[in-house]
N, C-alpha and C positions, 0 to 999 in steps of 0.2 A: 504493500500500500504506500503510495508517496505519499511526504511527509510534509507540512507547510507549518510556516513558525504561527506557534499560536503566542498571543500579545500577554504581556505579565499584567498589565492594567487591566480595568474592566471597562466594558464598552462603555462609551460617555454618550448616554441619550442626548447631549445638547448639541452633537455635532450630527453630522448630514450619516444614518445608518447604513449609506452604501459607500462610503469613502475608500480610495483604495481599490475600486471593485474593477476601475477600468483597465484597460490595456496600456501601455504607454507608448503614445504613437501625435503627433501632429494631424489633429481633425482639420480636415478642409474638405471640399466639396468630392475631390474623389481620391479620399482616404478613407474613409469609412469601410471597413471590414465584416462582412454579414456571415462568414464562414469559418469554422477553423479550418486552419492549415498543415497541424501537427497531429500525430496519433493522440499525445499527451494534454490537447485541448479540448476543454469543455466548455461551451460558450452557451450560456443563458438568451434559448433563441426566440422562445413567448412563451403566451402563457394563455389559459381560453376562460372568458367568462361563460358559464353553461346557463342558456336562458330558455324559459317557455316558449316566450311570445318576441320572436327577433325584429318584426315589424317595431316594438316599442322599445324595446333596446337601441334599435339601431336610431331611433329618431332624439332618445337622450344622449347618445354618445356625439351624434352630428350638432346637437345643442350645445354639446361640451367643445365643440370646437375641433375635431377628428373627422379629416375626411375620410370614410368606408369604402373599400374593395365592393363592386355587386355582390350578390347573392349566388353558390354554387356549390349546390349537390356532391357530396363525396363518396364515392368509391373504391375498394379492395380489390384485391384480385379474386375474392369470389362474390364477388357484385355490389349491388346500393351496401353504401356503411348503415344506411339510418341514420346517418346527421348531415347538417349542410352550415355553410359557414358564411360570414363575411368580415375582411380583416381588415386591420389599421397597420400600415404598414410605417415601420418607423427606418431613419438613417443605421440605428443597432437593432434591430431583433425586430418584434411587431407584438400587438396583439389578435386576440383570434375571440370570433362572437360566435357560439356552436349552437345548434338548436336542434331539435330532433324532427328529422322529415317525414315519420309517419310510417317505414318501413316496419316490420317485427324482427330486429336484429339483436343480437347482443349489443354489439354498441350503443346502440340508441338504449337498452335496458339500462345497462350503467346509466347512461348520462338522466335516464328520467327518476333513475334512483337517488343519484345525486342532487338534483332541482330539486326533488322533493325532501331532504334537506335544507334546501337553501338555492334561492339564486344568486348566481356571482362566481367568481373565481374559483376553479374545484381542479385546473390543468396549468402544468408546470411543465417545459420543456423543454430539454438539451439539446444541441449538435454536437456533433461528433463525427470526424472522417470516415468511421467505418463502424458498423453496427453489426459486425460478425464479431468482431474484434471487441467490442464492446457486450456484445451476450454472453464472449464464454468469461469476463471477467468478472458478471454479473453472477454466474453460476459458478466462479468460484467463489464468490461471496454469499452461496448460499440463497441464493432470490430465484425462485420459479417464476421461467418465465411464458409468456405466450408465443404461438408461433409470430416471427415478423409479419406485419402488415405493410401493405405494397398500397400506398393510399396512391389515389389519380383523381387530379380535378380536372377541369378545361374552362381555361378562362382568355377574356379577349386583351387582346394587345393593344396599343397604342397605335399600329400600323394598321390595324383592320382584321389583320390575322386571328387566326387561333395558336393556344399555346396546351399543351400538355405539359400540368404541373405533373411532378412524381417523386414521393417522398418513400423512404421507409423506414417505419418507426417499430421501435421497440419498446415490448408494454410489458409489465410485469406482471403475473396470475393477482386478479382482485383480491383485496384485504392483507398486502403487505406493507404497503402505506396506505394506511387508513388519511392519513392527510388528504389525498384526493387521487388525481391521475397522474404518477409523476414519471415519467418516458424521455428516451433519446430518440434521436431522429440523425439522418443522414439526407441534406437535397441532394437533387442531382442536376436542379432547374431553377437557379436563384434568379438569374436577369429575368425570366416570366414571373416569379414571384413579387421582386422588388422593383414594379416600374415607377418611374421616375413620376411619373402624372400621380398616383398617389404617396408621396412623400411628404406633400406640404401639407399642413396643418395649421388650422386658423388659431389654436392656441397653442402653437412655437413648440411642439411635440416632436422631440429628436431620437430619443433611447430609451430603450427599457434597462434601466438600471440594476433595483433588486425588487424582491416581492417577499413578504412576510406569511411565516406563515403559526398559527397560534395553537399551541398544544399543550395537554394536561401536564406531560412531563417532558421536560425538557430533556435532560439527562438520557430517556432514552431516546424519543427521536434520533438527535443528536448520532445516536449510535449505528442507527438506522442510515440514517443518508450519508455519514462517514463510510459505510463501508458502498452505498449505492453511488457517491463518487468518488470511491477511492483517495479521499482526500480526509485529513483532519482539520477543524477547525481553525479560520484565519484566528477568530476570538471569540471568547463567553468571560462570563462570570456568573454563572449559576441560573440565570433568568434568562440571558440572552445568551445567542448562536450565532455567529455569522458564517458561512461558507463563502469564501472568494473564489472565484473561478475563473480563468484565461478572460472572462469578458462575463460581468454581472453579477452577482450574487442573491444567496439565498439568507435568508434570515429565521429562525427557530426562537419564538418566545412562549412564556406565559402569557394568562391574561392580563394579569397585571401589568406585566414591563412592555406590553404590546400596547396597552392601552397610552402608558408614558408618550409611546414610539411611534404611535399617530394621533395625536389630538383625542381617546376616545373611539377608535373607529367601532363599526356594531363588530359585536361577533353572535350572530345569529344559530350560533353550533361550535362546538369544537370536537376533534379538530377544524380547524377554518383557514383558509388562504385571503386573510382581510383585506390587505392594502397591500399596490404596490405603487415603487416609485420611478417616476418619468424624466427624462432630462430636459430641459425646456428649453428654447432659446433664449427667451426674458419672465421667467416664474410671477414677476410685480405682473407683468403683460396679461399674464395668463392668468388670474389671481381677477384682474379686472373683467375682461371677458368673460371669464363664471359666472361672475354677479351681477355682471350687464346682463346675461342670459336669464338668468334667474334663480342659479345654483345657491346653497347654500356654501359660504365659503369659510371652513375649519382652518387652523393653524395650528400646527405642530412643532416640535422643534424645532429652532432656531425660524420660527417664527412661515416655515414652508406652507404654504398654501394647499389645500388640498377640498375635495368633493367628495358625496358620494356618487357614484353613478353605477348603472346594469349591476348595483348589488356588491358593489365591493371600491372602499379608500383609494382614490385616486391623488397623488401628491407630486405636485412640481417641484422638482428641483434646478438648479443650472445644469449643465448642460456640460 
C-alpha cells in the first residue's frame, strides 16, 4: 500500500478543507488536465446527484448558475442501464445528474433505493489508466467486486456530429461502502465528453475540488477507503479525514465536525455524501448571483459561500 505523510497537526476547520488537494501545474486555458497519466494516479473525476424528478433538478441547478449537458439515456453492454443522465461539465472533473429511466434493471434498483433515502449526492468517482489493473488491486484488498461495466452514451457535438461516449467503470458488490456508490472509471473518449460549449458557467464554476462525506465512525470508514485507494491518510485528528489524491480529495467526518465544515449542511441520513466543494473563478461573484436568483446563501468557513441545491451543500471556493 503506498504511503503518504499524514500531518502531526489536526485539520484546522478555518482554512479552505480541500487545501493541498490540487496538482501542481500553471492553470491556463489549455492546461487543464481531465485525465490521469500515470498507473499511480487517482484523480477525483465526479460525482452524481441521484434525483427523482430530473426535469426539476435540472431547472434548480440552471438557477444556480450551471450550464447542463442535454438529456441521454445510458447503456451497458447488455443493454438500457435504467438510468439516464445530464452533466455539468467543469475545467477539473464534472458533475453528473442521474435519474432513473423506467427500465427494470439492477441499476436503476440501486439508485431508486438510494433516492429513497434521500435525494442528492449518493456517487463518488475515480479515474484511473487502467481498471484491470485496478480490480485485481481491489481484490487484493479484499473488496468483491462486480463484473466491469462497458457504459455507452451518444451524444451530439458541437460540429453537428454524433459522438460515442464509452467509459468502463468499476463497481464494487452492494453494501461495502455503505456511504453510497463509490467506483473507478477509465475514459476512453474525453474531447466528446469535455466540449468546450459546455465549460462556461454563469456562476464562475471551474473544478470539482473535494466532497464530504458524513459517517457514524470515523475510524473505521477511514479504514475502509484507505485500503479502496490504497493510500493512507493526507490528515485527521479523530473527527476528520482527508484523502489527497493526484487531483481532489475526499473528506470522512462526523456529524458534528461536518456540520463545523459546512455552515450546518442537512444530513438527511447517514451515512451521507452532504456537500461538496467547487473552485470558482470569483466565489464574492458567485455568492451574488445565488441570491440574485433566489438561493439561500450559507457561509462556512473562512466565510465560503455556499447553497443548497438537487439535495446536497454546494460551496464556492477560489479557484
Amino acid at each position: 500500500m503506498q504511503k503518504s505523510r499524514v500531518s502531526a497537526a489536526p485539520l484546522s476547520r478555518a482554512q479552505h478543507p480541500c487545501r493541498g488537494a490540487r496538482t501542481a501545474m500553471t492553470i491556463h486555458a489549455n492546461a487543464w488536465r481531465q485525465l490521469p497519466e500515470r498507473p499511480d494516479e487517482v484523480f477525483f473525476d465526479h460525482l452524481a446527484h441521484f434525483v427523482p424528478d430530473i426535469s426539476a433538478a435540472s431547472a434548480d441547478l440552471e438557477r444556480a448558475g450551471f450550464t447542463l449537458t442535454p438529456f441521454t439515456p445510458q447503456r451497458t453492454q447488455h443493454g438500457p442501464a435504467g438510468t439516464g443522465n445530464r452533466c455539468i461539465m467543469l475545467r477539473e472533473g464534472y458533475l453528473e445528474i442521474l435519474t432513473p429511466t423506467g427500465e427494470d434493471t439492477p441499476l436503476a434498483a440501486q439508485m431508486n433505493a438510494a433516492i429513497s433515502r434521500y435525494t442528492g449526492t449518493h456517487l463518488l468517482a475515480f479515474a484511473v489508466t487502467d481498471t484491470a489493473a485496478k480490480a485485481d488491486a481491489l481484490a487484493g484488498q479484499s473488496f468483491a467486486l462486480q463484473e466491469p461495466v462497458k457504459l455507452r452514451r451518444v451524444v451530439d457535438c458541437d460540429d453537428g456530429t454524433d459522438a460515442e461516449l464509452r467509459f468502463t467503470v468499476l463497481r464494487l458488490q452492494p453494501g461495502q461502502m455503505p456511504e453510497g456508490r463509490i467506483q473507478y472509471l477509465t475514459h476512453y473518449t474525453p474531447d466528446a465528453l469535455w466540449q468546450e460549449r459546455y465549460l462556461t458557467h454563469a456562476n464562475g464554476a471551474a473544478t470539482l475540488q473535494s466532497a464530504l462525506v458524513v459517517v457514524e465512525d470515523v475510524a473505521e470508514a477511514s479504514g475502509r477507503f484507505e485500503r479502496f485507494f490504497g493510500l493512507t491518510p493526507t490528515e485527521r485528528d479523530g473527527s476528520v479525514v482527508r484523502f489527497a489524491l493526484a487531483r481532489g480529495s475526499i473528506i470522512l467526518a462526523d456529524q458534528k465536525a461536518a456540520a463545523s465544515l459546512t455552515g450546518n449542511a442537512p444530513t438527511p441520513d447517514i451515512p451521507v455524501m452532504s456537500a461538496y466543494w467547487l473552485g470558482c473563478d470569483d466565489p464574492a461573484a458567485t455568492a451574488t448571483l445565488w441570491a440574485e436568483r433566489g438561493f439561500e446563501v450559507h457561509h462556512g468557513p473562512g466565510a465560503a459561500p455556499a447553497i443548497d441545491c438537487a439535495g446536497t451543500r454546494i460551496v464556492a471556493m477560489p479557484v
